[in-house]
C-alpha positions as CSV (number, residue, x, y, z in Angstrom):
1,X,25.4,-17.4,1.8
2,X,24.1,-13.8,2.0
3,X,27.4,-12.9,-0.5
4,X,26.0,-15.4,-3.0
5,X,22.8,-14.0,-2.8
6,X,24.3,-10.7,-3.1
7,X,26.2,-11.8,-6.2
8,X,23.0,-13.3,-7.4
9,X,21.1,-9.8,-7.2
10,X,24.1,-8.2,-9.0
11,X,22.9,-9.7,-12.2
12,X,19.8,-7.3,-12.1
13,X,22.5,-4.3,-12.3
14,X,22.2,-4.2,-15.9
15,X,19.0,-4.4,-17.0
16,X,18.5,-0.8,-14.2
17,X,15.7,1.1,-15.0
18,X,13.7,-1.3,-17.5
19,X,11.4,-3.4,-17.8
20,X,12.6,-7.2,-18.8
21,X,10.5,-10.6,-19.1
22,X,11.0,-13.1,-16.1
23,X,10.3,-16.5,-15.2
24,X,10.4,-18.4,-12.1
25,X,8.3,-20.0,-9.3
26,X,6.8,-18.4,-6.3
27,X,8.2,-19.7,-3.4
28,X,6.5,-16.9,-0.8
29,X,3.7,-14.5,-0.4
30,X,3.7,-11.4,1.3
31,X,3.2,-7.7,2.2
32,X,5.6,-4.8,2.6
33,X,4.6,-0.9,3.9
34,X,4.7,1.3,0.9
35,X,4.9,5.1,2.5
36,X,4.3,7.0,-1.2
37,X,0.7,4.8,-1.1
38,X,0.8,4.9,3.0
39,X,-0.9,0.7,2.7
40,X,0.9,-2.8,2.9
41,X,1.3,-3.7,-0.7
42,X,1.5,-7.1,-1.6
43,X,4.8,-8.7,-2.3
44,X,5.6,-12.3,-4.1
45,X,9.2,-13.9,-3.2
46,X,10.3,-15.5,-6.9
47,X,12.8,-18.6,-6.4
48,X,15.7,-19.4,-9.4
49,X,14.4,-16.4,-11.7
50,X,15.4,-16.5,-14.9
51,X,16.0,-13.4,-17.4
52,X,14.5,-14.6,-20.4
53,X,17.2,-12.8,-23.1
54,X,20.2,-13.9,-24.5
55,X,22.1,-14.5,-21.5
56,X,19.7,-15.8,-19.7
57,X,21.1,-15.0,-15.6
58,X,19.4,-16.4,-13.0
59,X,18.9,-15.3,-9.6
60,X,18.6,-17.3,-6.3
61,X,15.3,-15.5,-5.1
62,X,14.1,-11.9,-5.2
63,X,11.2,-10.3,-3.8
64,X,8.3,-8.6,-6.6
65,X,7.3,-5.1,-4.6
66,X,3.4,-3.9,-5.4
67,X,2.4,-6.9,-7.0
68,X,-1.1,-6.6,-6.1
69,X,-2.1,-7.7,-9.8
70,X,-1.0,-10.9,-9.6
71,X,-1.5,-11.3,-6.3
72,X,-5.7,-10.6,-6.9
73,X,-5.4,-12.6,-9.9
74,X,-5.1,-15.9,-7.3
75,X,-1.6,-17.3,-7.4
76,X,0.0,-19.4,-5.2
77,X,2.9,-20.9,-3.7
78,X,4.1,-23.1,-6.3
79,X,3.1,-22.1,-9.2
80,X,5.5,-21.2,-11.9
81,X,5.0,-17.9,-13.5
82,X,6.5,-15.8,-16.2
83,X,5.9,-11.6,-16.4
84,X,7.7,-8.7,-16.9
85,X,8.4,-6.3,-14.1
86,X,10.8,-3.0,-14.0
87,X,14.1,-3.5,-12.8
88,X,14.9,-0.5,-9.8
89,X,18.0,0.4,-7.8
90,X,17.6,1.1,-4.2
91,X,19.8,1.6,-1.1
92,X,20.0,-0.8,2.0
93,X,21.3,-0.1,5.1
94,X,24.3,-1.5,6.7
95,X,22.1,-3.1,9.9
96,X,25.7,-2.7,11.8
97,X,26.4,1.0,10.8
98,X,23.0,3.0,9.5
99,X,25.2,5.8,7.8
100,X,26.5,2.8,5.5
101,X,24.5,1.6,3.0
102,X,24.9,-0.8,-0.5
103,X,22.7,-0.1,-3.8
104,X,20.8,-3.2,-4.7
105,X,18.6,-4.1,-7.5
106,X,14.9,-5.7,-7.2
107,X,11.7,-6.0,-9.1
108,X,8.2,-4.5,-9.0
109,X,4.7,-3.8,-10.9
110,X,4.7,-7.3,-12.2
111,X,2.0,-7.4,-15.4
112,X,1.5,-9.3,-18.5
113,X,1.9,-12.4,-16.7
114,X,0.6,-16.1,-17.3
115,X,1.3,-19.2,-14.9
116,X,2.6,-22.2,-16.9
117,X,1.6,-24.4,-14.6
118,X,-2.3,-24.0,-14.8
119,X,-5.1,-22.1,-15.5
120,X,-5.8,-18.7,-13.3
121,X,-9.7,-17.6,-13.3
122,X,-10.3,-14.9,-15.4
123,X,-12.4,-13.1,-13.4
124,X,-13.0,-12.0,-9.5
125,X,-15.1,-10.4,-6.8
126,X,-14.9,-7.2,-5.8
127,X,-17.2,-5.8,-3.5
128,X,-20.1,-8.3,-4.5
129,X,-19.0,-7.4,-8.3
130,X,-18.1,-9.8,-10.8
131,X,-15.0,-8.4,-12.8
132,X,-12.3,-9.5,-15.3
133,X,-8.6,-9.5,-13.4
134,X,-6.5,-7.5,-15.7
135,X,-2.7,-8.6,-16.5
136,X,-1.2,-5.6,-17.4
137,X,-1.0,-6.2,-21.1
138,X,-2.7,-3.1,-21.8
139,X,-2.2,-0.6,-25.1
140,X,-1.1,1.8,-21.9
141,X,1.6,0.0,-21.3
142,X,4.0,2.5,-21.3
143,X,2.2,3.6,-18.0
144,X,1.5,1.6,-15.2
145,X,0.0,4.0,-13.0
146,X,-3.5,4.4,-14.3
147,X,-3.9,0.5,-14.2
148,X,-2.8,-0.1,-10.9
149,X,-5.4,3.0,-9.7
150,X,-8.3,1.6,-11.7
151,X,-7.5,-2.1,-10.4
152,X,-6.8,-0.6,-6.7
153,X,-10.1,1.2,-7.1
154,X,-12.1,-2.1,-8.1
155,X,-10.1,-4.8,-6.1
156,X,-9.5,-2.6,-2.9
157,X,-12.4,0.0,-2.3
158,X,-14.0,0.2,1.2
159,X,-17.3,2.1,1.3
160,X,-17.6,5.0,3.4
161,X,-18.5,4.4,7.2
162,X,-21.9,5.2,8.1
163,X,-21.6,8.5,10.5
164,X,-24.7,9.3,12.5
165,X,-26.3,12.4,12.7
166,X,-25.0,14.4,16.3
167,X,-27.5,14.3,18.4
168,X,-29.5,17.7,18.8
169,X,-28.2,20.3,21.2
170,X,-30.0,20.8,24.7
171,X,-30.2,24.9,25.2
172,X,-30.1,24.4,29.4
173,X,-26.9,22.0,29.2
174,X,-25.0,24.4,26.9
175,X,-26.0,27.0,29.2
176,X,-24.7,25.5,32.5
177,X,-21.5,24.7,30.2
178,X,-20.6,27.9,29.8
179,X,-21.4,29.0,33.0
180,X,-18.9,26.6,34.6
181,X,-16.3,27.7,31.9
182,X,-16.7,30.9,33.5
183,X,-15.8,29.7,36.9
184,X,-12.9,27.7,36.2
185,X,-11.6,30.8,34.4
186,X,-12.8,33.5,36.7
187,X,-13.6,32.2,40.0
188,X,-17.3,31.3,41.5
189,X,-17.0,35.0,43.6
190,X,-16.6,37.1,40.4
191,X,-19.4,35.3,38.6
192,X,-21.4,35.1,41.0
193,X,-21.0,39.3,41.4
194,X,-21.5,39.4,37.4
195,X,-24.6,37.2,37.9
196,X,-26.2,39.8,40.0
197,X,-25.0,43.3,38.7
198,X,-26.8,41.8,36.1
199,X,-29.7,40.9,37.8
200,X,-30.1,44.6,39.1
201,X,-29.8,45.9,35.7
202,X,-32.8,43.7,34.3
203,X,-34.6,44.9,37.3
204,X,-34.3,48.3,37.1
């Protein structure tokens, strides 16, 4: 089974490095740790995938890495979606031996997608904001980047926590603070000798 699947993946080998137009139906949903973004990023699981060029390969099922696009755009289990994502290599370690590892092929930054199998609203809240949910199919799209930050910064921004103001600073406590720094550093005799050489000083 997990050589089929394997074989499966394989067919992703040649489109490495570009972006190519899918279809398929989500069969999962999902989040994976993304350390360059140091989040969970969402993730969509795509069952019996099918390249949409002349060849036309399908895979079994692949996992769609930062999909958060789609994900905000409200799809679900079920529905049958076609997009275009880039194709990326990536190593996987041997869970028997961690110095082994085999290059594999996946998909990720899903955009200009539509669901076949219904309508998907065009627009969502944000932070009590009304706003349209982009696709990707923008004149940047070249770039993915700057749409995924603009979306991320609508779709996922938390406000500041309110800190409150420190409390202000009693004179006598700071005082006794550093006097019992002083002891634990130099001994209650010592100070208390400082304590009145000084005394006798202010006296005189």
């Amino acid at each position: 089974m997990v050589e089929a699947e394997e074989e499966s993946r394989q067919q992703l080998k040649p489109y490495s490095g570009r972006r190519i137009e899918v279809e398929g139906t989500i069969s999962q949903l999902g989040s994976l740790y993304d350390p360059k973004v140091r989040r969970e990023m969402p993730t969509i699981c795509m069952n019996n995938l099918e390249v949409r060029d002349k060849d036309h390969p399908v895979i079994n099922h692949v996992w769609v890495t930062w999909a958060v696009l789609m994900v905000n755009a409200g799809v679900k289990v079920g529905d049958t979606m076609r997009f275009t994502a880039q194709v990326y290599s990536y190593h996987k370690k041997d869970p028997d031996d961690h110095n082994k590892s085999t290059m594999r092929w996946g998909l990720r930054e899903p955009r200009d997608f539509k669901c076949l199998n219904r309508d998907l609203p065009a627009r969502v809240e944000a932070n009590g904001v009304s706003i349209p949910i982009p696709t990707g199919s923008s004149p940047r799209n070249e770039d993915f980047s700057d749409l995924f930050e603009e979306h991320e910064a609508l779709s996922l921004e938390i406000p500041p926590p309110t800190v409150p103001a420190p409390a202000p600073k009693d004179p006598k406590r700071e005082l006794l603070d550093d006097l019992w720094s002083l002891v634990d550093r130099f001994g209650m005799d010592r100070v208390r000798k400082t304590l009145s050489a000084i005394e006798t000083l202010n006296g005189e």
